[in-house]
C-alpha positions in Angstrom: -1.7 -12.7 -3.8 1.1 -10.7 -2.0 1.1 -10.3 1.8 1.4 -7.0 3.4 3.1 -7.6 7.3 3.3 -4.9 10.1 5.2 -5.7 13.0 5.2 -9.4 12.5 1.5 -9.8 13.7 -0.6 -8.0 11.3 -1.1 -9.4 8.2 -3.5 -8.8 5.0 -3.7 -10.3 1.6 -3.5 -7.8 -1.3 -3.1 -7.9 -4.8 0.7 -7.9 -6.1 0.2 -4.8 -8.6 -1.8 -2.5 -5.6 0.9 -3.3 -2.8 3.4 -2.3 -5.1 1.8 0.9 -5.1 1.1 1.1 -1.5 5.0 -0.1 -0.4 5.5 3.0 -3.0 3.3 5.5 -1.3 4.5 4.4 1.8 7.8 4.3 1.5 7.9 7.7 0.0 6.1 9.1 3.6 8.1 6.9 6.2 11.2 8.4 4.2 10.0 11.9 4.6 9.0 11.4 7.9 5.5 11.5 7.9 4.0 9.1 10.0 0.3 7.8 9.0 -2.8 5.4 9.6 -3.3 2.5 7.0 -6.8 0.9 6.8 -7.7 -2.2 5.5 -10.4 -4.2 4.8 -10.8 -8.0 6.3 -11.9 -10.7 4.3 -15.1 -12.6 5.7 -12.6 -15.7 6.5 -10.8 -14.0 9.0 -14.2 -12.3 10.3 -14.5 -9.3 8.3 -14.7 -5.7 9.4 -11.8 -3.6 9.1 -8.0 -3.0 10.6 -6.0 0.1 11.1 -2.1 0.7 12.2 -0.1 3.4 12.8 3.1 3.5 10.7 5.7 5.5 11.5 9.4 5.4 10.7 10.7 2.8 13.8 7.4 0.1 12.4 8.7 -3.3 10.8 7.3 -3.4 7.3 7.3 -6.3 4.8 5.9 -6.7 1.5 5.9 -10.0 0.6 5.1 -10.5 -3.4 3.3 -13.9 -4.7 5.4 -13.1 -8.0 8.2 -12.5 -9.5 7.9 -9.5 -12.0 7.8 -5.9 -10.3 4.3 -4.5 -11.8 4.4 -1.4 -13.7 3.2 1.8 -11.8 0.4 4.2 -12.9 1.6 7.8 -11.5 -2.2 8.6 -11.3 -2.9 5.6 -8.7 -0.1 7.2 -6.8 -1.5 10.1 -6.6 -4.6 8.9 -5.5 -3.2 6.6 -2.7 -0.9 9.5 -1.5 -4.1 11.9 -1.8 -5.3 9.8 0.7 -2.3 8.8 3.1 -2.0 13.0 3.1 -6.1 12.7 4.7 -6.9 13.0 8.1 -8.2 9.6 7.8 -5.4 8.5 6.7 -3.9 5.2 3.5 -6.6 3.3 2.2 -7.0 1.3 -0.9 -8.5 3.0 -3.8 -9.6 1.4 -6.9 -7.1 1.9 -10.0 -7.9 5.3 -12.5 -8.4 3.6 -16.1 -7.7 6.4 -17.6 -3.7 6.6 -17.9 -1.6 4.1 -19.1 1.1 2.6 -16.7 4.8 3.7 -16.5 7.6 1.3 -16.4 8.7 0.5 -13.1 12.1 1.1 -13.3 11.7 4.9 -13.6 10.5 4.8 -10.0 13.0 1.9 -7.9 
């Protein structure tokens, strides 16, 4: 599992392949200069519920993968993450459309 960190004292566990679509979603905002919410859910070891933080362009941001390869990226998962991120409520995880077949990576670094 990869480790999403926000200013050194938020942390979550997420799946390699979806942070690498969320560090692409976000990354793509923070460099237009769109500030925005990202919500997450706990897991019941840490007491479940839910977190939310404001990130913004001066935020310290680390993406910390379990692995080694860079997962392919599926344009329409993008879409539906940034669909979100562009909501009044703001980035949340949404489950992977089945229905396109993933892009190499390298087309998008």
């Amino acid at each position: 599992m990869a480790k999403f960190v926000y200013e050194a004292n938020q942390k979550v566990e997420i799946d390699d392949r979806a942070l690498h679509h969320l560090q692409v979603v976000m990354t793509t905002k923070l460099r237009r200069g769109e500030p925005f919410l990202f919500t997450w859910r706990e897991d019941a070891s840490v007491g479940g519920g839910r977190s939310s933080v404001w990130i913004h362009p001066g935020c310290n941001l680390v993406f910390k993968y379990a692995g080694g390869k860079v997962p392919e990226l599926n344009r329409h998962w993008i879409e539906a993450l940034a669909f979100t991120a562009n909501a009044p409520s703001g980035l949340y995880l949404v489950r992977e459309p089945e229905t396109a077949a993933p892009e190499r990576a390298a087309e998008h670094s």
